[in-house]
KOLSE-769736 format. One record per atom (N, C-alpha, C): residue in three letters; y, z, x. Coordinates in steps of 0.2 Angstrom, whole numbers, plus 5000, padded with zeros to 4 digits. Layout:
BEGIN
alaYZX
...
//
This chain:
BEGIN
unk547155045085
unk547555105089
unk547055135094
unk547355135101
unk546955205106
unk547055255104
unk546455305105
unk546655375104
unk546155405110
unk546655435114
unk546255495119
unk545955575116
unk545455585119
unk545255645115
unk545255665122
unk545555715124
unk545355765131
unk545455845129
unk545055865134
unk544855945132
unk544655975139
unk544556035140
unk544256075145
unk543256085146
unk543156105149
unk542456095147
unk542456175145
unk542156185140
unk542056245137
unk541356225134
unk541156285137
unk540356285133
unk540156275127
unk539756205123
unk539856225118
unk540256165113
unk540756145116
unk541256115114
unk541256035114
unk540756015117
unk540755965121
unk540455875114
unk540155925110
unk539855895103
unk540255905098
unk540855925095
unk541255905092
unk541855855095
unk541855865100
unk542255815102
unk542055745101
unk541255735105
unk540755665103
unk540755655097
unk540855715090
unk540755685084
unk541355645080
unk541855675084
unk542755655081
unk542755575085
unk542555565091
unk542555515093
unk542155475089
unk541655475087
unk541155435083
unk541555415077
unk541855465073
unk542155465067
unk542655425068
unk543155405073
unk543455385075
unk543455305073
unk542955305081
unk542755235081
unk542355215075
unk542055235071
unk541855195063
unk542555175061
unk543055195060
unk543555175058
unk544055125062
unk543955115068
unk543855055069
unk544455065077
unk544555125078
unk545055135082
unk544755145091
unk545055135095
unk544755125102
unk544655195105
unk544155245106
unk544155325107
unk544055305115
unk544355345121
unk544255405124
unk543955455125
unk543655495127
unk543155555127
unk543455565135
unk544055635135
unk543955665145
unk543755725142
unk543255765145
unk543255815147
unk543355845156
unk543355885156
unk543255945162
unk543955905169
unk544155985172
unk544755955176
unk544755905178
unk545355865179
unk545755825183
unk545455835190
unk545255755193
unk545155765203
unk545555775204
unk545855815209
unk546555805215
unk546555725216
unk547155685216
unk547355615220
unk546855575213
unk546455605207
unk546455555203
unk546655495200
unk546755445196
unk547155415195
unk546755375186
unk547155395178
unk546955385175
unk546355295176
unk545755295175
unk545455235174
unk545555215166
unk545555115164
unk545255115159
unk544455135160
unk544455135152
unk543755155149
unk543455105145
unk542655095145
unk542655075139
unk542455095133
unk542755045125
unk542755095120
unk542055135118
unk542155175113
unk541355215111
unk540955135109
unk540355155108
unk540055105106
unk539555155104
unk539655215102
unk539055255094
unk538555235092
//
């Protein structure tokens, strides 16, 4: 399974997200990590998986 993790950048926050992503991926599923605004005219990219 994919799972995207996104969030806002909030001070702070940014190492809970990395640890759920971690947890994630040991279980065996493909993580995403967005943080912080959207560019104007961006356009989602693949990523690649965590590698923890």
């Amino acid at each position: 399974m994919k799972i995207i993790v996104a969030a806002p950048p909030i001070p702070g926050e940014t190492l809970p997200l990395l640890q759920l992503a971690a947890a994630l991926s040991e279980r065996g599923h493909r993580v995403t990590v967005r943080t912080g605004p959207p560019t104007p005219g961006s356009r989602p990219r693949p990523s690649r998986p965590w590698t923890g």
